[in-house]
C-alpha positions, 0 to 999 in steps of 0.5 A, spaced: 500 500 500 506 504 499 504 506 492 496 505 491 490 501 495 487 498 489 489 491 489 489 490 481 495 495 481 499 492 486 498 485 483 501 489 477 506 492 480 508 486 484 508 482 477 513 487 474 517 488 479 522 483 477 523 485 470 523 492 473 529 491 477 533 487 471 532 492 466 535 498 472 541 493 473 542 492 465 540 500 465 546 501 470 551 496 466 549 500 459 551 507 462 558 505 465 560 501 458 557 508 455 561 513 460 567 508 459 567 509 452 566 517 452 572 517 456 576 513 450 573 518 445 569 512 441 563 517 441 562 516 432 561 509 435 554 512 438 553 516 433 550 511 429 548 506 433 544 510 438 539 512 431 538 504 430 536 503 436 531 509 436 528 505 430 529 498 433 525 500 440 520 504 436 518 498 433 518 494 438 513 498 441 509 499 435 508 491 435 507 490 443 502 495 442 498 491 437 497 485 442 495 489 448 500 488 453 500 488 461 504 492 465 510 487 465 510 486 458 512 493 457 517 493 462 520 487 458 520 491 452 524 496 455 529 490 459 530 487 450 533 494 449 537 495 455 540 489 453 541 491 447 544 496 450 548 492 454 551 487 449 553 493 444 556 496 449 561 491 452 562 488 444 565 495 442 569 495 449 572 489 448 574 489 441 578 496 443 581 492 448 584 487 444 592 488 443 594 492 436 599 485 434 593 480 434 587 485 432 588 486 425 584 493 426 582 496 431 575 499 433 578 505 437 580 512 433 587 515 434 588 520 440 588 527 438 595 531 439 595 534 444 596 541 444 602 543 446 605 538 441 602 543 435 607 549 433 602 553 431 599 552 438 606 554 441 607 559 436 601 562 438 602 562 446 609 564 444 606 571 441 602 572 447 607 570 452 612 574 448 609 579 444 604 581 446 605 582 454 598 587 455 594 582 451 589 580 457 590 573 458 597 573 457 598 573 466 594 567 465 599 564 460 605 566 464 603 562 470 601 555 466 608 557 462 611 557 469 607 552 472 608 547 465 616 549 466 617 545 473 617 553 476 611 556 481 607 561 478 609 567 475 616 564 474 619 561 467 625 557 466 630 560 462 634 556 457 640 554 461 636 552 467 634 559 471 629 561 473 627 568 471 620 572 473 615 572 468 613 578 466 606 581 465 
């Protein structure tokens, strides 16, 4: 009686719950699997199988729907796409993790360069730094430039090893 008072409803309810608490936990694995796959930068991976899956669970409900179905039978709909869900997820994880020398490709894009490796990257926080000293984020600069060079803020490293203060 936590929800309702109506009997129907709590029989419903209780029916369901089982399918309920097995699509949370898929639900859970698939979101940890997604973060995961975020974070090593597979997200083109998404992008084509995120509008499949919309089609796929429009039309299981399209059918589901056509045979008037109890409250459980809408949560196992939604069970079969987080299942899905799961066994996308962990495929793409595992075949990334698979070693470059047994793989023969690889399912994970190259890491971008970083920005401190890119000369006009350097060339640009050069000019700011050096250049242009009353540009407004050159205080900035100079503090991640010192900070960058083992030097607190507001130092730098001067090419034979001593330290100078950075100027604003």
């Amino acid at each position: 009686a936590l929800f309702t008072t109506d009997s129907v409803i709590a029989q419903e309810m209780a029916m369901a719950a089982p399918v309920v608490a097995a699509c949370l936990a898929l639900h859970a694995l698939s979101n940890m699997l997604e973060g995961i796959l975020f974070a090593t930068q597979d997200s083109d991976f998404f992008g084509s199988i995120y509008p499949l899956n919309t089609v796929a669970l429009f039309f299981a409900f399209a059918a589901a729907r056509t045979q008037a179905p109890s409250l459980s039978g809408i949560w196992m709909v939604f069970l079969g796409y987080q299942g899905l869900r799961f066994l996308q997820c962990s495929t793409r994880f595992l075949l990334n993790q698979r070693a470059p020398t047994t793989a023969r490709w690889r399912m994970r894009p190259r890491k971008k360069e970083h920005a401190m490796h890119d000369p006009a990257a350097l060339a640009a926080t050069a000019a700011v730094l050096h250049d242009e000293p009353k540009h407004p984020m050159s205080h900035g600069l100079n503090v991640l430039d010192g900070l960058l060079n083992e030097g607190g803020p507001d130092e730098g490293m001067l090419a034979g090893g001593t330290r100078t203060p950075a100027t604003s």
